[in-house]
N, C-alpha and C positions, 0 to 999 in steps of 0.2 A: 721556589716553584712548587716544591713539595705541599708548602703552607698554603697556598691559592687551592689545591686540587684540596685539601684537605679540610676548607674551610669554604670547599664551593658543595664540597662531597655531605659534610653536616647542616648546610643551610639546605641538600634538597633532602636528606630524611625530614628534617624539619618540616619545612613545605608538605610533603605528602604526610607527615602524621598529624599537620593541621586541618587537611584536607581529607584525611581519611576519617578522623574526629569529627566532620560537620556531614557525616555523609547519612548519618541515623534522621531519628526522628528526634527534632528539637520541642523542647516544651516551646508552648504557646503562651503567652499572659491571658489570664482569665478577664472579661469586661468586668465591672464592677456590680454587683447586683443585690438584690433586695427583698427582703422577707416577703411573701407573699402574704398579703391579709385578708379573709376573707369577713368583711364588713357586712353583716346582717341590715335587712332592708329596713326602713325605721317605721316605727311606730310606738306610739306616746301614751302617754297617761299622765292624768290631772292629780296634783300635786297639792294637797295645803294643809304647806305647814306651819306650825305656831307663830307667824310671822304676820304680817300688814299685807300679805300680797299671797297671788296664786299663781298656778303655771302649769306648763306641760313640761315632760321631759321623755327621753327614749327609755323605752322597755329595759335595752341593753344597760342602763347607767343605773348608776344608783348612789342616794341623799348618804352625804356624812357630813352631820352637824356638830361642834366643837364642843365638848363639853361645858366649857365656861363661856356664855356670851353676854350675859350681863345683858343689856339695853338691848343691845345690837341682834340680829337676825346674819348668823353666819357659816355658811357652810359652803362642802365642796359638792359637784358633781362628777364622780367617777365614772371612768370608761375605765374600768380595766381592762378589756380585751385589744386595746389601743393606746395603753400605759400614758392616760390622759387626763386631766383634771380641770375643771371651770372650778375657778376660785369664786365664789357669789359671797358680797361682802353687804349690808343693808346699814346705812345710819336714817334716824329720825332727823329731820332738818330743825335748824335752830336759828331760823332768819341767815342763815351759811351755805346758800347755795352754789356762788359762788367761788368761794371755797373749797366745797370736792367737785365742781368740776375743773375747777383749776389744779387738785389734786391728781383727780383721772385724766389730766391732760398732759401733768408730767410724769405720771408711769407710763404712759404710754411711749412720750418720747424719750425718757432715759433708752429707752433700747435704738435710737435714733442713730448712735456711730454705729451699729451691726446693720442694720436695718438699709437694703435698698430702694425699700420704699414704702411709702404709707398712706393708706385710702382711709377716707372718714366717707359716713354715712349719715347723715340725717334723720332719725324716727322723729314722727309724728303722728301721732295717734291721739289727735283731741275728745274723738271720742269715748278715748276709756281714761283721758288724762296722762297717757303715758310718751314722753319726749324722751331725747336723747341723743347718743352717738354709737357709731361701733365706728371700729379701729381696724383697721386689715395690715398687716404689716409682714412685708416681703423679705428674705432673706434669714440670714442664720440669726435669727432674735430665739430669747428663753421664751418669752408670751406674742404668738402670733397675731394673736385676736381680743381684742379686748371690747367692752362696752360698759357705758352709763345709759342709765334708767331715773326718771324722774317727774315727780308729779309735778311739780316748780315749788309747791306750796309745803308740804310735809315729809316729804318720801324721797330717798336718795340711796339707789344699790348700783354697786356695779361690779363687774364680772369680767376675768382675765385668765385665758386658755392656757396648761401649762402642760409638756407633756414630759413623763421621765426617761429621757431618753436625750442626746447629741443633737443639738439644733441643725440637721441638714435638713434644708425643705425637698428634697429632693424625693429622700426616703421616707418624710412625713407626712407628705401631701399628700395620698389618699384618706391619711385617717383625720389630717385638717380640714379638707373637705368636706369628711360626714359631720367634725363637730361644728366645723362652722354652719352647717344646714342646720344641725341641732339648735346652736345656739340664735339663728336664725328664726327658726320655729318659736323656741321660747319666747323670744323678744316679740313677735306676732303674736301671739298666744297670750301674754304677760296680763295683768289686773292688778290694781291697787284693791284692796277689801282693809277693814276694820279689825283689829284681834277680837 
């Protein structure tokens, strides 16, 4: 009998220093949140460099071209204030056109098991001779956005968004939004010319 009172007597300290322990203020979990970016409004400037072609790109970005490119025409366009890069890559065709677009069609879809999903686009622009694709590509992918450029006859560049940073589109998509506008613009903007 002693044992029951004695064992009814520590289960109610028990009780009340459980209840007297929940009686404060309990932390809360914080939502999850996200850098704030403050994205400057865009505006562009004409571009041409030692390459077959010209262009526009945003004030904010800026050309870094590879020290060694031999034939080729190839560089990045940085965003740094968006830890972002357009990889721009240019080959002269060699009767091989099909070729890199069959090349630009599978980096696009290597990122296909991440990828919830993928919109193509069709450029045509006969009047400056410029054809092509861009690529939109949904979920935790390394390259969101990608495109090819092409005159059909000599001319073959293309270009794949990469940012330094954890692939959450969550926390990306404001600043994929301005590049994809950027890159958007370019791609409108774009000319084939002579070196």
């Amino acid at each position: 009998m002693k044992q029951d009172v004695r064992t009814r007597f520590a289960f109610l300290i028990f009780i009340s220093l459980v209840l007297y322990g929940c009686g404060g203020d309990l932390p809360t979990p914080k939502p999850v949140g996200y850098f704030r970016l403050d994205i400057p409004e865009p505006s562009y400037v004409q571009k041409n460099p030692d390459c077959p072609f010209r262009f526009e790109i945003s004030q904010h970005s800026r050309l870094e071209f590879f020290a060694d490119r031999g034939e080729y025409c190839w560089f990045d366009i940085n965003y740094p204030q968006l830890n972002a890069k357009v990889h721009i890559t240019y080959k002269p065709l060699k009767e091989n056109l099909g070729g890199h677009i069959e090349h630009a069609r599978s980096m696009v879809y290597e990122h296909q098991i991440k990828a919830s999903g993928i919109t193509s686009k069709v450029i045509n622009r006969p009047d400056s001779k410029v054809y092509g694709l861009t690529y939109s590509l949904d979920g935790q992918v390394a390259s969101p956005y990608q495109f090819y450029l092409t005159d059909s006859t000599g001319h073959f560049l293309r270009g794949s968004l990469y940012f330094e940073a954890r692939p959450n589109p969550d926390s990306l998509q404001p600043a994929l939004d301005y590049v994809k506008r950027d890159m958007e613009y370019f791609i409108d903007h774009f000319e084939w010319s002579e070196k």
